[in-house]
Structures are given as structure tokens and as C-alpha cells.
N, C-alpha and C positions, 0 to 999 in steps of 0.2 A: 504493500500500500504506500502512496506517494505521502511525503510528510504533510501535516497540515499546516491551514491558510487562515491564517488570520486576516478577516476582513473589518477593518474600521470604518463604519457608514455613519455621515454626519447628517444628522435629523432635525428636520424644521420644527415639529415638536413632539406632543406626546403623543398623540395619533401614529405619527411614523416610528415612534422609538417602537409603538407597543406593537405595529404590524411588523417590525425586525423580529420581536422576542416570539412572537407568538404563530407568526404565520413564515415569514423567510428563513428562520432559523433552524426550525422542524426540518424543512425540505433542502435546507445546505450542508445542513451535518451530514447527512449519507452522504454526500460528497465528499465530506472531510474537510470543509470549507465551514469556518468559524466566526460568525459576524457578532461583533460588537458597538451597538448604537450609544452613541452620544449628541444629546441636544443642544445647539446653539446657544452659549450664552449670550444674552441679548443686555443684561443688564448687571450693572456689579452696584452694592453698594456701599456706603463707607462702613457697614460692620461686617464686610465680607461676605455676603452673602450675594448667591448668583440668581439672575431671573434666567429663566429657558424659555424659548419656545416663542416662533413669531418670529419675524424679519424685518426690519426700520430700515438698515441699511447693509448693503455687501460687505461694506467695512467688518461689519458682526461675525459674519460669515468666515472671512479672511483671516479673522485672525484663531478661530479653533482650527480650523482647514491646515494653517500652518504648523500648528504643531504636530497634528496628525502624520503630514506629509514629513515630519521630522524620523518618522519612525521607518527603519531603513529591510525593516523584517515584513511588514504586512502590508497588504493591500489597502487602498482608501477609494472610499464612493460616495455619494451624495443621495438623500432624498428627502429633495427640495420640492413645493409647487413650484411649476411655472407662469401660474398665475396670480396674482398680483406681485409678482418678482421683484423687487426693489428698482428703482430707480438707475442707480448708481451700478447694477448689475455689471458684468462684461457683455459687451455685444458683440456680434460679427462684424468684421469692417465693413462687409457687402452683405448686409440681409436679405436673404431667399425671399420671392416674390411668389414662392409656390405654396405646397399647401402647410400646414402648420407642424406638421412632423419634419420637415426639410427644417423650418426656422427652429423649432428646439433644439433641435439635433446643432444644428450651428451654435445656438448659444451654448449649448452644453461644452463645443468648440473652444469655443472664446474662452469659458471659463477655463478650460487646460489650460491654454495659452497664456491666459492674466497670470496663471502661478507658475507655469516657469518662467514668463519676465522678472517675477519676483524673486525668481533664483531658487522656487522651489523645486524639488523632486517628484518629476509627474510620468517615472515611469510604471509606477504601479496607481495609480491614478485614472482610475473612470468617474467622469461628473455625469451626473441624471439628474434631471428634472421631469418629475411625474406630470403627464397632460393630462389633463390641466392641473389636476389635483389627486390625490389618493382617491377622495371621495367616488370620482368617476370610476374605480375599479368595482366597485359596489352593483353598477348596470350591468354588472356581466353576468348575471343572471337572474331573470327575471323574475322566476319563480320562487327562486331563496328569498328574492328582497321582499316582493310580498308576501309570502307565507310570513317572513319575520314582524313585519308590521300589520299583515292579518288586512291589507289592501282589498277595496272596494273590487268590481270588475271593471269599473268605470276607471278609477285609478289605474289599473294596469291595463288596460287599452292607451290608456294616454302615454306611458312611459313605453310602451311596445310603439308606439307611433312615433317618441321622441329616436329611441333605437334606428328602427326606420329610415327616416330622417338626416343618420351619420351614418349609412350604409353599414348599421349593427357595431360601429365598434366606439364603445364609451369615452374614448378619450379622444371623438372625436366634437363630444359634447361644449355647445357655445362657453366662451369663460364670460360672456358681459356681467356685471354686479349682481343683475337680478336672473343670469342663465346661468350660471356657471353649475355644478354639478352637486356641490352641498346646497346652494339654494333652492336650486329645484327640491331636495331632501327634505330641506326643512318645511318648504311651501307643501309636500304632497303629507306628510306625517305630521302630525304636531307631538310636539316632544320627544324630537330626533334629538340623540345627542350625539358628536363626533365622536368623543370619545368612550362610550358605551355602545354605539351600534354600529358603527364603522369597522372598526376591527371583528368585533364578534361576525358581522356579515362576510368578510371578507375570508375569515375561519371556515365559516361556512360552505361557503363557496368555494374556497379551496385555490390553492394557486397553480393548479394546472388549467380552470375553467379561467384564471384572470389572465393568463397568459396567450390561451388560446384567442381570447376575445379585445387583448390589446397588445398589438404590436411592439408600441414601444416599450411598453415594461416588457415583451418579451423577450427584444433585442436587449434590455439591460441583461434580465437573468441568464439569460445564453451568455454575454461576454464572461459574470461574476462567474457562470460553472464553467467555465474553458482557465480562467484565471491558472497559473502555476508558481512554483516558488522556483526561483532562480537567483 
């Protein structure tokens, strides 16, 4: 058996940390691939204590990512939304004009690229940005999400129609304010909570159904299970 891999994934908050522990972690270790989620500190304050979770600015970002990237034994990955991204984000110098998988995927680009100008070590280094959001892995199966919420048939006609609509694949679901993939959640359920029914759905469902039904998380999970120690 090849030795194992330590994967350090840097997590926007507790939604992403608890889908590492609980759903990517199960299905990496038969691999022999060992991931370790760490949240974003966003905020320090003068009695030392750390805020997580949430993104103000890439600076935030930048400076856990560095230390991570310090580590010369394991792998590092990212999962970020790509929606409402910061501001100050890396961009591409030429933004794809095509469709929105081309532009992630660029940015995801860029973000390499910002941390080796910064002199860091990005050979074991894959950035991912979940389209649009975690929450959109949730649409990959229809029938898990209502059974879980115990949805009208009226409700699930509607979301069969939004499916539809992205030629079946959730992350191809609108990000605008009031579209983006937790909104619609929280507009079709009342007393959706991210972090109590996101992950348990997504448990659910399983990550062979989230993978089949979105591409780009499945190009991440294919590059992490090909990853080696060298």
C-alpha cells in the first residue's frame, strides 16, 4: 500500500468543515488519503480569540493558505463558494466569456498563481471553488431532498422544473441574491438551517450521487484521489 496523504482543505466555514468530516473523509480514507479541514480565521481579537467562518476579504484567506502551503509533507485545497467571492479575490487577467465552469475554473487559476507570486509552494496545491455554493450539491437528488423536508408535490414539481432549466446539473443553478441555491432552500422550506440540513442531506445522498450530478466537484474529487506523495 502507497504511504499516506495528508490533505489540508481550507474551509469557508462550518458547513464545509462538517461536509470534510463527515461526508469527504469516509470516502478518502479507502484511499489512504487523509483530509484535515481548517476554517478561515476571519477575525482575531485583543484577548486572542479567533472568529471562523465567512469571507470580508482574500487578505483573510491568504494569510491561513500560507501557512498551510508552508507544510512541505501534505497536500492543500480549498473549499470556498464562488459566490459572493470577495472583492479583492485573484482574477484571471482575460476572463472566459463562456459559460461559468470555464470562469471558475480560471479563477480557481489565478488563485494558484497569486500564491506562487507570493513565493509560495503550489506544487501540491489545488484551489476549488464550489459552484456556486455547497448548498447546490443538495439538488442532486431530488427525492432525498424532499423526503427530508416531507415537500408538497407542488414543491417538487417546481424544483424538478428549476433542475430542468440547468440541463439537470445543480451547480448550474442562478447565484443572483434572491436565486442563488441556499435561497431558493430557504424560500421553499421554512426552517432550513445550513448547518443542520445541508450536510445531513448531503450524507444522505451520498457522494457518488453529488459527483455524478456535478461536474465540477467531480473534477475536484478525481484530481484529490489521483493526488501522490512525492
Amino acid at each position: 500500500m502507497n504511504a499516506p496523504i495528508t490533505l489540508l482543505i481550507l474551509c469557508e466555514g462550518q458547513s464545509e468543515e462538517m461536509f470534510v468530516k463527515r461526508v469527504l473523509t469516509p470516502h478518502l480514507v479507502q484511499k489512504n488519503i487523509y483530509p484535515i479541514a481548517t476554517i478561515i480565521n476571519t477575525k482575531k481579537t485583543n484577548y486572542g480569540a479567533n472568529h471562523k467562518g465567512g469571507i470580508a476579504t482574500w487578505g483573510k484567506v491568504n494569510m491561513d493558505l500560507k501557512e498551510l502551503l508552508k507544510n512541505s509533507h501534505a497536500w492543500v485545497t480549498t473549499l470556498i463558494d464562488f459566490y459572493a467571492l470577495p472583492e479583492d479575490s485573484p482574477k484571471p487577467e482575460q476572463m472566459p466569456s463562456a459559460n461559468t465552469i470555464e470562469v471558475v475554473q480560471s479563477t480557481q487559476q489565478a488563485i494558484k498563481n497569486d500564491a506562487q507570486n507570493r513565493g509560495q509552494n503550489i506544487d501540491r496545491f489545488i484551489p476549488f471553488l464550489s459552484l456556486h455554493e455547497l448548498e447546490a450539491w443538495v439538488f442532486s437528488d431530488v427525492s432525498t431532498l424532499c423526503e427530508h423536508f416531507q415537500c408538497t408535490s407542488y414543491t417538487k414539481s417546481q424544483i424538478q422544473d428549476l433542475l430542468h432549466s440547468v440541463h439537470g446539473n445543480p451547480e448550474s443553478i442562478n447565484h443572483g441574491a434572491e436565486t442563488h441555491p441556499k435561497k431558493r432552500l430557504q424560500k421553499w422550506f421554512q426552517g432550513y438551517s445550513e448547518k443542520a440540513d445541508s450536510v445531513t442531506l448531503l450524507e444522505k445522498i451520498g457522494i457518488e450521487q453529488i459527483r455524478s450530478s456535478c461536474p465540477h466537484f467531480n473534477n475536484w474529487l478525481t484530481q484529490i484521489e489521483h493526488i501522490t506523495v512525492y
